[in-house]
C-alpha positions in Angstrom: 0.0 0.0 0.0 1.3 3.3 -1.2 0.3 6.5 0.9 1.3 10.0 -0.7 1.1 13.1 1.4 0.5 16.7 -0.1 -0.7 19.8 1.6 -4.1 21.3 0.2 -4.5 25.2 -0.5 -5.6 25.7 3.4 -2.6 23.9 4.4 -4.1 20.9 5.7 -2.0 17.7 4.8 -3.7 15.0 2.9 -3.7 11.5 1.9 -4.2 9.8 -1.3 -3.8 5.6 -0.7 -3.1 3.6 -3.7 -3.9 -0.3 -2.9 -1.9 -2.0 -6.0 -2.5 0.8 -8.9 -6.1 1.8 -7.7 -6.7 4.4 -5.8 -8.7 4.7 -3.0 -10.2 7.3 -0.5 -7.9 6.9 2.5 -9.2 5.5 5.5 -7.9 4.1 8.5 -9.3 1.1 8.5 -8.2 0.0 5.4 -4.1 1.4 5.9 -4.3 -0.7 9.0 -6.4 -3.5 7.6 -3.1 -3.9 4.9 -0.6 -3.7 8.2 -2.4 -6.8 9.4 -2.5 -8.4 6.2 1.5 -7.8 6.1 1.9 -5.0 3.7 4.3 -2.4 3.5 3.0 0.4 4.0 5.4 2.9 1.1 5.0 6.6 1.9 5.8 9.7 -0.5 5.7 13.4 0.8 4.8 16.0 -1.8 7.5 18.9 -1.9 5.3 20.9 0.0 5.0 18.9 3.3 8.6 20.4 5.3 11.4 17.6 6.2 10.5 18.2 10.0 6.4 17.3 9.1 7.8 14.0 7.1 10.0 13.3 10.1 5.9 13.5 12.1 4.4 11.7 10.4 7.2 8.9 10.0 6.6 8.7 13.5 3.0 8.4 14.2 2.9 5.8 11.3 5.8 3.8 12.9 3.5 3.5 15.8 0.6 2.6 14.2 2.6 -0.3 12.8 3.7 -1.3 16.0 0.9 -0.9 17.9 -1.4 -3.0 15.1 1.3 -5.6 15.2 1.8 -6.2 18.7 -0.4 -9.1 20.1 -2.0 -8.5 23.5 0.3 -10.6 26.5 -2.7 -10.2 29.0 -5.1 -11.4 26.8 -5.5 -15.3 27.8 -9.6 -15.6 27.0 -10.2 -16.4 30.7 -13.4 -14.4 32.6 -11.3 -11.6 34.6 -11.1 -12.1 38.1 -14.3 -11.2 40.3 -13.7 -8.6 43.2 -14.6 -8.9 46.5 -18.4 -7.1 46.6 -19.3 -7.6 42.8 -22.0 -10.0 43.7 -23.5 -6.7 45.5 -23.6 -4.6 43.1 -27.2 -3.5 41.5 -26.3 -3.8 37.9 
């Protein structure tokens, strides 16, 4: 998956997404949809987006990929533990 940056005439950056040679409106869902899947996720920055943006945005996406990557330790599919009172409670 091939994301390209640009800023728009307000200054706003935005996001065209290319999946193979189609492009597509960008969502979330699908860029991270593609992490899961294994993609690459290939970035371009129009000339107008500044080296210290690009170096931004980098990051957040690196943490995306991380965070959609990592498998939950805690998560073991057992009922969670029942605290003292619960039986108590009205709802």
């Amino acid at each position: 998956m091939k994301l390209i940056f640009k800023k728009n005439e307000a200054g706003d950056v935005e996001v065209t997404m290319f999946k193979g040679t189609a492009e597509i409106p960008f969502s979330y869902i699908e860029m991270i949809k593609a992490i899961l899947a294994g993609e690459v996720l290939d970035r371009d920055f129009d000339e107008s987006i500044p080296k210290e943006e690009q170096t931004q945005i980098n990051d957040v996406l690196k943490e995306i990929e991380t965070t959609a990557i990592e498998t939950p330790e805690d998560d073991t599919g057992s009922e969670p533990d029942q605290t003292e009172g619960d039986e108590e409670l009205p709802f």
